[in-house]
C-alpha positions, 0 to 999 in steps of 0.5 A, spaced: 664 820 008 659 820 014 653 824 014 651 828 020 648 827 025 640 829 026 639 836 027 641 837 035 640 844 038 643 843 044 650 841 041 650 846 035 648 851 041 655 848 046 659 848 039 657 856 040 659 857 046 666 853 046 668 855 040 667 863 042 670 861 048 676 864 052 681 858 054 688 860 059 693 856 061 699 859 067 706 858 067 710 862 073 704 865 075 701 869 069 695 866 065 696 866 057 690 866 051 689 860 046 684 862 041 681 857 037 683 857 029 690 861 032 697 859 033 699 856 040 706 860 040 706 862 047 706 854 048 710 853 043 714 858 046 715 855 053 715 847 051 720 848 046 720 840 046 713 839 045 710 838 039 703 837 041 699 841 047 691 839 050 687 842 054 681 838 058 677 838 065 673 834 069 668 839 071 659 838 068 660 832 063 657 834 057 655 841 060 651 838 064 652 843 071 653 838 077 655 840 084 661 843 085 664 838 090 663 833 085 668 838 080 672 838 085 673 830 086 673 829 079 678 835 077 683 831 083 682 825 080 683 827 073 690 831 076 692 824 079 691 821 072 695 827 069 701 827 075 701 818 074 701 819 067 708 822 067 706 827 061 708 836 063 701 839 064 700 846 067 694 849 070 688 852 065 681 854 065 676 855 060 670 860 060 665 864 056 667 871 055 662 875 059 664 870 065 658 866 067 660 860 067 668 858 067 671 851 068 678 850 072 682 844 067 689 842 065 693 843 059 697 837 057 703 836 053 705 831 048 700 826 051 698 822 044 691 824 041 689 816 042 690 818 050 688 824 051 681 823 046 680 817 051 682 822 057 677 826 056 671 822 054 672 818 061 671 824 064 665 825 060 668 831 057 664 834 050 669 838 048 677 839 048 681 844 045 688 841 041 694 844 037 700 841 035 706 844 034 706 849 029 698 848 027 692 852 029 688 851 035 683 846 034 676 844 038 675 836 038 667 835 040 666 828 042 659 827 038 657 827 031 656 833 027 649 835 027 646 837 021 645 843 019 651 845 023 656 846 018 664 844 018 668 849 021 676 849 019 678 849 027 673 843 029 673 835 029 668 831 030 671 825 034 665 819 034 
C-alpha cells in the first residue's frame, strides 16, 4: 500500500467541493442527478446495454479558472474526441449547489476506464465521476491522496 500524499489543502478542499457537488446529465430535454456514493438507476434505466457510464469536462483544468473562450474551444475538442470515439454520450454539468460556479461536461457510456482515465487527464481534469452498472457512483481524483485526507468508500485515487 502506498502512503499518502504530503498534507495538500487545496486538494483536500477540491475533493470537498467535488464530492458535495451536484452532477446532471439529459436525456430528451430533461436533466437527471447523480449522487456521489448512489446508484446510477436512471442511466441504468435509459442505456439498458451499458454497463459503465462516465462523466468528465474540458473546462478550468485542476480547477484552475480560465477564460470562457478557451472552455469553450476545449469543450468542443473534447466532444470531437467523443463523437470520433464512437462511444454514446449525452450532455452533462457539474456544479456546486449553491451555483457559484458550474461546469458543462459529457456523460460517456461504456468507454474502458483505461480510456476515459487518459481522456480526462489530457484534458487536465482533477476529477471525474464514474459508476459501473449496478455499483455506486464513484469520484476518480487524478492525484495521490494527501495526508490527512481520509480514504472515503466512493473515491479513487488514480496516480
Amino acid at each position: 500500500m502506498t502512503s499518502p500524499a504530503p498534507a495538500d489543502p487545496r486538494i483536500a478542499s477540491l475533493l470537498q467541493s467535488y464530492h458535495a457537488a451536484d452532477y446532471r446529465w439529459e436525456l430528451n430535454g430533461a436533466w437527471h442527478p447523480l449522487s456521489i456514493g448512489g446508484p446510477a438507476r436512471a442511466l441504468e434505466e435509459a442505456f439498458p446495454e451499458a454497463t459503465s457510464f462516465g462523466m468528465l469536462s474540458a473546462w478550468n483544468p485542476h480547477s484552475v479558472e480560465r477564460p470562457e473562450h478557451v472552455n469553450r474551444a476545449e469543450d468542443a475538442r473534447l466532444l470531437a474526441q467523443l463523437e470520433a470515439s464512437g462511444f454514446v454520450f449525452r450532455a452533462a454539468f457539474s456544479s456546486a449547489r449553491n451555483r457559484t460556479w458550474r461546469e458543462p461536461s459529457w456523460i460517456v457510456m461504456d468507454m474502458p476506464l483505461e480510456a476515459f482515465d487518459a481522456l480526462a487527464q489530457a484534458h487536465g481534469q482533477l476529477a471525474t465521476v464514474h459508476a459501473r452498472r449496478g455499483g455506486q457512483v464513484r469520484l476518480r481524483m487524478y492525484h495521490p491522496r494527501p495526508a490527512g485526507v481520509p480514504a472515503l468508500d466512493c473515491v479513487d485515487w488514480v496516480n
